[in-house]
N, C-alpha and C positions, 0 to 999 in steps of 0.2 A: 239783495240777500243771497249770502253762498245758499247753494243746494246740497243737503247732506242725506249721504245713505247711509243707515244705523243697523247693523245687524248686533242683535242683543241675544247673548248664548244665556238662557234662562235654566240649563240643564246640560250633565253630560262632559264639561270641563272640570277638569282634575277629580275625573270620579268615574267608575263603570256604571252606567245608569241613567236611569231619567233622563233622555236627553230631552234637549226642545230648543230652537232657535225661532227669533223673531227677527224678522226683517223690516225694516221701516223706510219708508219716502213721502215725503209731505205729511198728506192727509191719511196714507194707507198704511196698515203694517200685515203683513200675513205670518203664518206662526208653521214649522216646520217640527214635525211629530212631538207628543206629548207622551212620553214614559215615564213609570217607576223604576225604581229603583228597590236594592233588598235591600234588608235593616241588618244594622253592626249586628255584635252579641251584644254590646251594652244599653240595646233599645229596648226595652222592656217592655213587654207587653204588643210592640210595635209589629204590622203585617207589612207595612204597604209605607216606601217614601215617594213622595212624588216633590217635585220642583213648587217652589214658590212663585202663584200666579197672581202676586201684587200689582206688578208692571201691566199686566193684562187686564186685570181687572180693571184697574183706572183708566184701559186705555182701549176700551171693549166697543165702544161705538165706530172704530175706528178701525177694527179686526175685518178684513173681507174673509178669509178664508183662514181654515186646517189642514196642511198637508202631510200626509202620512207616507212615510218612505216603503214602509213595511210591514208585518204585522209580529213582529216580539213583541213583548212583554215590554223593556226598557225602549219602547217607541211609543207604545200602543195603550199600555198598563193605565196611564192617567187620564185619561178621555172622558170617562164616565165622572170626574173629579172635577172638569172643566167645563165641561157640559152642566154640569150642577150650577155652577156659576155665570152664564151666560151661553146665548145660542150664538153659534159659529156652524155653516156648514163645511162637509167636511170633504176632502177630494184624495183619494187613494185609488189602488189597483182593487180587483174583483175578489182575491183572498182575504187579501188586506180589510178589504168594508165587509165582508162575511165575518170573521172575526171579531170587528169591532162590532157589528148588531149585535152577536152574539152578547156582549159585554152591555152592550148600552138595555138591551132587553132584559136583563138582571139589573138593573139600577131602574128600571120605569120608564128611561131617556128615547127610546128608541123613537118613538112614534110623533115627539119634539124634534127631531136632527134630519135634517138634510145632509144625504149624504151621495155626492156626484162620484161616478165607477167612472174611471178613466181606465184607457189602454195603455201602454208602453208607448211611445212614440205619441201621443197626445200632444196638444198645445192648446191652451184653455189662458183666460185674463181676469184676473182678480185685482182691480182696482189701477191704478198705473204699471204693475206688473204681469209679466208674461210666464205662463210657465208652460215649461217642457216633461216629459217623465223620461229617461234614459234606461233600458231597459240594464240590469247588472246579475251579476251571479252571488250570490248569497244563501245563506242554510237555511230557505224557509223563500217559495216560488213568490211572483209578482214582487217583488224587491225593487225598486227604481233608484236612481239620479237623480236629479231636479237643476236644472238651468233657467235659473230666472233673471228674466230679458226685465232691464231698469232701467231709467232715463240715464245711469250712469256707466251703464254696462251691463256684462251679463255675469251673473253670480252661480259659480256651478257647487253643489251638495250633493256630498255622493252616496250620502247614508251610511248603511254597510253594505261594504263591495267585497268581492275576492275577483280576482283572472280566471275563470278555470275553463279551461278546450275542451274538457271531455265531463262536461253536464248531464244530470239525468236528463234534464228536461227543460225545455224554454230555451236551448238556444247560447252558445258563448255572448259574454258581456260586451256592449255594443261599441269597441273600439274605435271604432269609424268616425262614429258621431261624437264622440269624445275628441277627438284629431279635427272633426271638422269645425267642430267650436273653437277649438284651440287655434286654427287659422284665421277665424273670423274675429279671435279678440277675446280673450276670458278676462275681465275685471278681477276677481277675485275667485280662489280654489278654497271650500271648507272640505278639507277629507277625513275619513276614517282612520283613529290611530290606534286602533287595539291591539294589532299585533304588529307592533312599531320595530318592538326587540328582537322579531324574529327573522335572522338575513334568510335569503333566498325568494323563494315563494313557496306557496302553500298548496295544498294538495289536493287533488279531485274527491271532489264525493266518492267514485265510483273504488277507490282505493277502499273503501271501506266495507262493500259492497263484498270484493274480493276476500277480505278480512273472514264475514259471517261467513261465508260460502266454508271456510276450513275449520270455522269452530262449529260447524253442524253436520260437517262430514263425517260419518260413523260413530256421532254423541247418539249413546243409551239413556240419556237422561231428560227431565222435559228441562226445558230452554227458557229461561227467563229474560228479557230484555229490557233497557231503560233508556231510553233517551230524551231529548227534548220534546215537547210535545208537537209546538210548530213544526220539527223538522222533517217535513213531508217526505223531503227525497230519502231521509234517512227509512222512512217509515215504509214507504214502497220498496226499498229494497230490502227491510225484511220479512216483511210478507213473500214477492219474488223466492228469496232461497228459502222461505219455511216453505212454499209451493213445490221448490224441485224436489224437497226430500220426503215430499209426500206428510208433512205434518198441517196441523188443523192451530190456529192464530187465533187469541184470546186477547180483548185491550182491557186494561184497569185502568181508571184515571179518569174523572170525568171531562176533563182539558181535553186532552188525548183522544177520546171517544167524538168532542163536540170537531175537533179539528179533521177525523178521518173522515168523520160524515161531512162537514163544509167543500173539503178539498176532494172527495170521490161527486158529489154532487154538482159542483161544479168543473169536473173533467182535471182536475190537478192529478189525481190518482185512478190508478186501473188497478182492480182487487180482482184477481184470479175467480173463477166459480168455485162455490163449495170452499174456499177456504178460510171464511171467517166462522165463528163461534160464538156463544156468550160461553165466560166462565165456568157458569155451574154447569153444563154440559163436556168441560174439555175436563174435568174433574172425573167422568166416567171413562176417558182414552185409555190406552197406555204412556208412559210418561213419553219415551220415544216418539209421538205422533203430537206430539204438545207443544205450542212457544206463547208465550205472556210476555206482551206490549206494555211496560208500565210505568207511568210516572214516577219522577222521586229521582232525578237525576242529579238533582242539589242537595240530596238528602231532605227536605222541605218534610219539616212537621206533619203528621195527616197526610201523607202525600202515599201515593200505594204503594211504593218499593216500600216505605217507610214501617208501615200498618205491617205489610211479611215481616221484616225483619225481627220487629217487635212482637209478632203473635197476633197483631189487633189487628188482622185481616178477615171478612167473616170467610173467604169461600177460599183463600189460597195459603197453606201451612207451606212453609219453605223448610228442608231436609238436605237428608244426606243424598239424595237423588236428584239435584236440581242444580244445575248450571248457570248460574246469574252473571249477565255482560253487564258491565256499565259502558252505555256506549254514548260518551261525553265529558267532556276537560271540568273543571270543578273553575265558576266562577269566584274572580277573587274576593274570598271571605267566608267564600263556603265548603273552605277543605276541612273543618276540623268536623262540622256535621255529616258529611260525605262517611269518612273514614268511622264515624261513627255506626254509621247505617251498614257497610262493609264489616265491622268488628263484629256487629251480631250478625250476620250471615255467616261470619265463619262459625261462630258461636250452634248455628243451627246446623252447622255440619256440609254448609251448599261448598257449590267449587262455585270460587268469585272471581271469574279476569275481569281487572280493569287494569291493567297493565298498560300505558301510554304507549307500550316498545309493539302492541300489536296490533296498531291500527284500528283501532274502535272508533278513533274519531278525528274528524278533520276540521279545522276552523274556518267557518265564514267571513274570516277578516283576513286582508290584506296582507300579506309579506312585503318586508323590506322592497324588494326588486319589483312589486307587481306596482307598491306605490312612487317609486320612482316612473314607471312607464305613464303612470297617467299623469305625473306632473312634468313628462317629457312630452305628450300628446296634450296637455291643454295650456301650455307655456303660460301660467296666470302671471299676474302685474302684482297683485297681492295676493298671499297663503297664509289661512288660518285653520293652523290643526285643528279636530275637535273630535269628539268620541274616544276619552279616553285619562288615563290620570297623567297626573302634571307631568311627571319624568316623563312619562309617553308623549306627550305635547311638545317637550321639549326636543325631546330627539326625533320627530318630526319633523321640527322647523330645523334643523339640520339639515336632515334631508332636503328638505327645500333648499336649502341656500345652496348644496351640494349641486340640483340641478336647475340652478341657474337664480333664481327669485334673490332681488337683491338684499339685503341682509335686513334692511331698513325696511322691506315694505313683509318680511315676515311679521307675524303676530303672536302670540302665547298669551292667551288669557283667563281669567277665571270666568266659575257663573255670574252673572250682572256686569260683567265687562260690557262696556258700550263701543264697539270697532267705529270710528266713524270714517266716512269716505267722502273726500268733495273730489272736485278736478285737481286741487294742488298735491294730493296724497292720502294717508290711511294714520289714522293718529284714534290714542284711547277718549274718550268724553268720559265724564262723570258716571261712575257706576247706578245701575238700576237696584231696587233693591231684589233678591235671590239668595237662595237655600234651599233647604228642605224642609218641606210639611211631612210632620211624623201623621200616619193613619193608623188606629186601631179599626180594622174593618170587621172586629164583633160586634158591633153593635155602638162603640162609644164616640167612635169619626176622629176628630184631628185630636191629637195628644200635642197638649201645649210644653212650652217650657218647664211651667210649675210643675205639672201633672210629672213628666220624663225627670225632675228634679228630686221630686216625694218620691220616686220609685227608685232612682238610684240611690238615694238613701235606706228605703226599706231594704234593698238589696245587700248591701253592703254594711247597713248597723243595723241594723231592725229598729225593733219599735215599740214603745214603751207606753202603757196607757195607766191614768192616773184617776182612780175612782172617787170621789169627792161627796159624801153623804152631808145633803145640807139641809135645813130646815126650811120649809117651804113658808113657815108663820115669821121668822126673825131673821133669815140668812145667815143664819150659824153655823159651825159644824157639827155635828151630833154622835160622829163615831170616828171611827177610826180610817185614814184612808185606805184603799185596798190601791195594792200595783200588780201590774199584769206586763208581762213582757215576753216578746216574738221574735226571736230570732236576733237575740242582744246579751245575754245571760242564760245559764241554765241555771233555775233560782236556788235552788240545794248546794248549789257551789259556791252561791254568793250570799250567807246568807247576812253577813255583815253590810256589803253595800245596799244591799233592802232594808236593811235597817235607817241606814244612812239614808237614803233616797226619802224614806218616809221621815223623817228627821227634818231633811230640806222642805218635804211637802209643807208638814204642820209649823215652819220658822214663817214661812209663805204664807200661808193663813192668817197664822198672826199678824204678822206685820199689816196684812189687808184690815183684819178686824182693830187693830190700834189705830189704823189712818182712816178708819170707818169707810171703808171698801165696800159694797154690797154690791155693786153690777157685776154678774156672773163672767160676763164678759175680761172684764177688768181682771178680777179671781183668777181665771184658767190663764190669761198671758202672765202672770205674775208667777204663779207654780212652773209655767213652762221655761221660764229665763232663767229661773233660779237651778230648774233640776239640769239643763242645756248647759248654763255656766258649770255646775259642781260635776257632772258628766265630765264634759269637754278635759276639767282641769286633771279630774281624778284619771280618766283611761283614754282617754285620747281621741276618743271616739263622741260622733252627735248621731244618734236614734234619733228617729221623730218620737216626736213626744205632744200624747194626746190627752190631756184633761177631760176627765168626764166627770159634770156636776150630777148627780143622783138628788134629785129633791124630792124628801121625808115628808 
């Protein structure tokens, strides 16, 4: 029997989000972060996507371990979703597992999950697999690598990476050890391709650092800020210049609040004396002696920039005295809510930079040239893009062929691609199944097909209900029907086709009471075809259309 290694990209191929990869050998598979993902505009109702853990579930006895690259959101976000469904422990860095308790202690999960704190430089065995952690630079500390040692090789995953020489903190990304794999034999490279289309490389944090230090230099005004929540280095360095200029540092956002307390308690962060605040306190300053840390970088519904913009903040009014940075790139799909949140700040009269031309922000992903260096330093035999949407994938595996990977053992695949690997080469198997699970996490869980199907119809025809007074003694009708309609007609305008609809209703009736029809059942599908057909035909349009018996 060949022996085959199967890495199954379950998330994160031809899309920003959700990532997760499974790796498989024999009898073992291990599974490589679990993220969310954000919802189109046309998810309705939708918070929360996460990857389809079909594959895993059927294949759950046989899971040794969770590895977490990092602590985002699109690594981290679905943990508490999977965890639901089966126990896996789980092996990340020490910000990274603070984070996730945090999450799993809001789901109940917490005190069911093993979860092992490795260091950078680690090496640990999970079933016929070996793994390594590689330490990397990235927007948000403890970020690793992963090199795992196979019977068939060694498989290096890089997460998210950048290059960058001049780091707040932790150290440049471990080039060394990337070169010395790359001597010893890399099997296969999975690398990060988010910022694929951007030639050169990309730029230090501390650029940004530089940045604040001149938009707080002789501002009169209080100083409002928004970034990511994760991004700790971001987050230390504006505390640092709100400290030089002698102002008092306020955070909104309860993400935001849970992450400066994880990463100051665990030594990620050094916060100046005296210069944190709550809120309703820095409300008594002068505005000059003020700056607000606050969620809402995405523009995200409920989120605090958001709540100022709108007014529905209780303790922070935004004015004509107030300076708001957005200091962060608008992930793809959330520029039209971004500019949204921006349009009412100018509207309340603030000064708004987010202006890309001044360095507010710098990306955690890879530049063209920095991803060529590592696939000059691990010389793989097989490269498979991932982290990223398909054009990005593809201009990837260019790059690869570019330095050196021969054309044939590149890869470009979707979610549920099955890579497979013996000795003779690298060729696709049958796909697993993968997608997305839409989550409404108010309360209602996974939004199925149907459910996303009723709603894009409400959205788009509305909805039409059909009142049906019937006799509870003989199953007759007894009046007249009544129609109601949501977002389909304004009935004053139409008053001819209500006429007609009720027309269709009572042909509908009849025809049931001539075929001696009495199951209610039977009644309501029969009104609903006929008003769905005479709709469709007359205006082009299907409402949903709801029967309601009324029994007298």
């Amino acid at each position: 029997m060949i022996s085959k290694l199967k890495i199954i990209p379950l998330g994160g191929l031809g899309e920003i989000g959700k990532n997760m990869t499974a790796i498989e050998y024999g009898s073992d598979i291990i599974v490589i972060d679990c993220g969310m993902g954000f919802p189109d505009e046309d998810m309705y109702g939708v918070d929360i996507v996460l990857p389809d853990f079909t594959y895993l579930k059927n294949n759950a006895s046989r899971i040794r371990g969770l590895i977490l690259t990092h602590g985002h959101e699109d690594h981290i976000g679905g943990v508490p979703y999977l965890l639901r469904e089966m126990d896996i422990p789980i092996y990340t860095t020490a910000l990274t597992a603070a984070l996730v308790e945090l999450k799993l202690e809001e789901h109940d999960l917490l005190y069911n999950t093993q979860i092992f704190t490795k260091k950078t430089g680690s090496v640990f065995r999970l079933g016929c697999f070996t793994v390594e952690f590689i330490h990397v630079n990235h927007s948000i500390p403890d970020a690793v690598a992963l090199a795992i040692k196979t019977p068939l090789g060694t498989i290096i995953h890089t997460g998210d990476f950048k290059i960058d020489v001049t780091p707040i903190s932790g150290g440049m990304i471990d080039l060394v050890r990337f070169g010395e794999l790359g001597n010893e034999g890399v099997l296969a490279l999975m690398s990060d391709s988010t910022n694929v289309e951007k030639p050169g490389h990309s730029d230090s944090e501390r650029k940004v650092g530089a940045s604040f230090d001149k938009l707080f230099k002789g501002c009169d005004k209080r100083i409002i800020i928004t970034t990511f929540a994760s991004n700790v280095h971001r987050l230390q360095q504006i505390i640092d210049v709100a400290a030089k200029y002698g102002r008092k540092v306020g955070i909104t956002g309860r993400s935001m609040e849970n992450v400066l307390r994880v990463a100051t308690v665990l030594g990620y962060m050094d916060i100046p004396d005296d210069v944190m605040m709550d809120i309703e306190h820095l409300n008594k300053l002068p505005r000059d002696k003020v700056v607000i840390i606050s969620t809402g970088s995405q523009g995200e519904a409920m989120s605090a920039l958001y709540r100022m913009a709108f007014s529905e903040h209780k303790q922070i009014q935004v004015d004509a005295g107030d300076r708001v940075i957005i200091s962060a790139s608008a992930i793809p799909g959330n520029e039209t809510t971004i500019s949204r949140v921006i349009d009412e700040l100018f509207h309340k009269g603030a000064e708004v930079i987010y202006d890309r031309n001044t360095d507010l922000h710098v990306s955690g992903h890879a530049c063209q040239e920095e991803q060529k260096m590592l696939l000059a330093l691990v010389k793989p035999k097989y490269f498979i893009p991932v982290h990223g949407e398909y054009r990005m994938l593809v201009k990837h595996a260019e790059i690869g062929k570019q330095m050196g990977v021969q054309p044939k053992n590149v890869m470009v695949g979707e979610n549920g691609c099955v890579f497979e690997i013996t000795k003779k080469g690298i060729s696709k198997a049958d796909p697993v199944q993968a997608g997305a699970v839409l989550i409404d996490a108010g309360g209602t869980g996974e939004v199925g097909d149907v459910v996303m199907r009723d709603r894009h119809r409400l959205a788009e025809d509305g909805m039409i209900v059909v009142v049906l007074p019937y006799s509870s003694y003989d199953h007759m009708l007894v009046g007249t029907p009544e129609i109601v309609t949501r977002g389909f007609i304004y009935v004053k305008e139409a008053e001819e086709l209500m006429e007609e609809l009720k027309r269709v209703t009572l042909e509908s009736v009849e025809t049931c009471a001539a075929q001696h029809i009495t199951d209610w059942t039977a009644i309501k599908s029969k009104v609903k075809s006929n008003l769905s057909g005479y709709l469709f035909k007359t205006t082009r349009r299907s409402p949903m259309i709801l029967p309601v018996i009324s029994e007298i």
